[in-house]
SERO-4910 file (N, C-alpha, C, O; in steps of 0.05 Angstrom, whole numbers):
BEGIN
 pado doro    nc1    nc2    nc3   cac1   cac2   cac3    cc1    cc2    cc3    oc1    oc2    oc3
  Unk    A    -83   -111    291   -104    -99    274   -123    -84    292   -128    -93    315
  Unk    A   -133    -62    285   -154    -48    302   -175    -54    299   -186    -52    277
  Unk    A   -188    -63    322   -213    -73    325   -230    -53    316   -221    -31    319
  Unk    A   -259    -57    304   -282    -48    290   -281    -20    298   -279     -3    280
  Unk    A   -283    -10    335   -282     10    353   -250     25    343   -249     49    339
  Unk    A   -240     18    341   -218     25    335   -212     42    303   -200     63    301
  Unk    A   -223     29    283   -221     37    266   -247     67    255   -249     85    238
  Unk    A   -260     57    276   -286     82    271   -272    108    282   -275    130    272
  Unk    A   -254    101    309   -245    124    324   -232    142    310   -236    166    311
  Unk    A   -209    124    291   -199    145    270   -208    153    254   -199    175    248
  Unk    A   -227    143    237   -246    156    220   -261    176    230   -258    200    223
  Unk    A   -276    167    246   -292    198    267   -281    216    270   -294    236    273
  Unk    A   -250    217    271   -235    238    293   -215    255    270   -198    272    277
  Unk    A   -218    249    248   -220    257    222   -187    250    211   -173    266    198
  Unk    A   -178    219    221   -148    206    215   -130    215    240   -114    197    248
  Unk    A   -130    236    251   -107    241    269   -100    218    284   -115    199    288
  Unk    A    -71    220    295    -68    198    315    -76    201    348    -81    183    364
  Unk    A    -74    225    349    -66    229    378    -96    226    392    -99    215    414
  Unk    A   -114    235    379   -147    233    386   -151    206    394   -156    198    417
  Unk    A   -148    187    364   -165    160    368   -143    144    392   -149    122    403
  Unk    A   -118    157    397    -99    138    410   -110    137    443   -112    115    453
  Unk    A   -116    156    455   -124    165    480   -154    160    484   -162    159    507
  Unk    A   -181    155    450   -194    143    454   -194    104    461   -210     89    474
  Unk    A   -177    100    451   -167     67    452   -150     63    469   -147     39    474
  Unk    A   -132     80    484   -107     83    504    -94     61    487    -98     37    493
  Unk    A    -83     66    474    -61     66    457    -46     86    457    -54    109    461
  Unk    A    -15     77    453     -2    104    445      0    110    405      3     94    387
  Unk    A     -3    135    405     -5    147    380      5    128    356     -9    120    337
  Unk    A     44    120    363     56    103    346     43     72    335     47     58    315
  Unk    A     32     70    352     15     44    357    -11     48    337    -17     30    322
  Unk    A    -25     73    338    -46     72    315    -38     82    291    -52     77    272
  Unk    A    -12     99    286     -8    105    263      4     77    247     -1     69    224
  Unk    A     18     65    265     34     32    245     -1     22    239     -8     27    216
  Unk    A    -18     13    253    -38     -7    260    -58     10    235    -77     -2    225
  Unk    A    -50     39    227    -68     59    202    -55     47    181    -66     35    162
  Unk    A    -25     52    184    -20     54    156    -22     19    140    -21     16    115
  Unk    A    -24     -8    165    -14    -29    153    -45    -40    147    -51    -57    130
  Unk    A    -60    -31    161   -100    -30    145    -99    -13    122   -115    -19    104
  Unk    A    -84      7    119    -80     22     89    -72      6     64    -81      7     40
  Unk    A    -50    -10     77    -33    -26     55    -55    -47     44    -57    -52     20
  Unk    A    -73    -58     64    -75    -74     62    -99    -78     38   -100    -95     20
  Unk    A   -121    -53     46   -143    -42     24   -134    -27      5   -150    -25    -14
  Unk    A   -108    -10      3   -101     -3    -17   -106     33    -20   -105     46    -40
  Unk    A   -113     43      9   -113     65     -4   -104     84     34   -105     75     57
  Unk    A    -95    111     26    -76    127     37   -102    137     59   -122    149     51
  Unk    A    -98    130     87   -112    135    104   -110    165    114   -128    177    126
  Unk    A    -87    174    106    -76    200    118    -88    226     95    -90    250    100
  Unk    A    -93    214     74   -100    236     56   -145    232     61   -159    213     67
  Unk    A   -150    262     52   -175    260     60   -198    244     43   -220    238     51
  Unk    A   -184    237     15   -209    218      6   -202    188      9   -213    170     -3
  Unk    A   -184    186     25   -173    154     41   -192    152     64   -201    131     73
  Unk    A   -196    173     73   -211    171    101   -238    173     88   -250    151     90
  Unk    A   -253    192     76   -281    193     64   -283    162     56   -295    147     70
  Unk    A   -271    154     33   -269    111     31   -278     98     49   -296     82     51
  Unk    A   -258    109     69   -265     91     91   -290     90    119   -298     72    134
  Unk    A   -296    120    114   -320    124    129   -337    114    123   -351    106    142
  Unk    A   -349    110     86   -363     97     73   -365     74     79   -387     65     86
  Unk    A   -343     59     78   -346     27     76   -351     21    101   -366      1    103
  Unk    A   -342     36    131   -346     31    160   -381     38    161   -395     26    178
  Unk    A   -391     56    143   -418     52    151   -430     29    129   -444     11    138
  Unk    A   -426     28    112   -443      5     96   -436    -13    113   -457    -23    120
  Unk    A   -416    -25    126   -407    -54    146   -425    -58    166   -433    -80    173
  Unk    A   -433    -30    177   -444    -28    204   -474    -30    200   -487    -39    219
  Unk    A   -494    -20    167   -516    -21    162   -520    -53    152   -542    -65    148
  Unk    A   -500    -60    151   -496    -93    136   -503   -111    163   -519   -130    164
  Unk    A   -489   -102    179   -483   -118    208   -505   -122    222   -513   -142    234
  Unk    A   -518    -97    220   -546    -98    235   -545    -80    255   -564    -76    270
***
């Protein structure tokens, strides 16, 4: 699973793989499985752009939550 850092990277970097992969040194394949199986998991398409807007949302309400 991608850690908190991890999942912001692809959100920030607007879903691509190759960005957040080299931010996390990961290889690419590694964040697209680790995207799509946090996709499955909330239910919605990380790769399309209002999957990622969702998720930018919820990564900041978490983070204003968190403190």
């Amino acid at each position: 699973m991608l850690r908190p850092q991890g999942r912001s990277a692809s959100v920030s970097t607007g879903g691509g793989r190759g960005r957040p992969a080299g931010l996390l040194h990961l290889h690419h394949s590694s964040v697209a499985r680790r995207l799509e199986q946090i996709g499955k998991i909330l239910g919605i398409d990380l790769t399309e752009p209002t999957g990622l807007t969702r998720a930018g949302l919820a990564l900041t309400a978490w983070r204003l939550l968190d403190g």
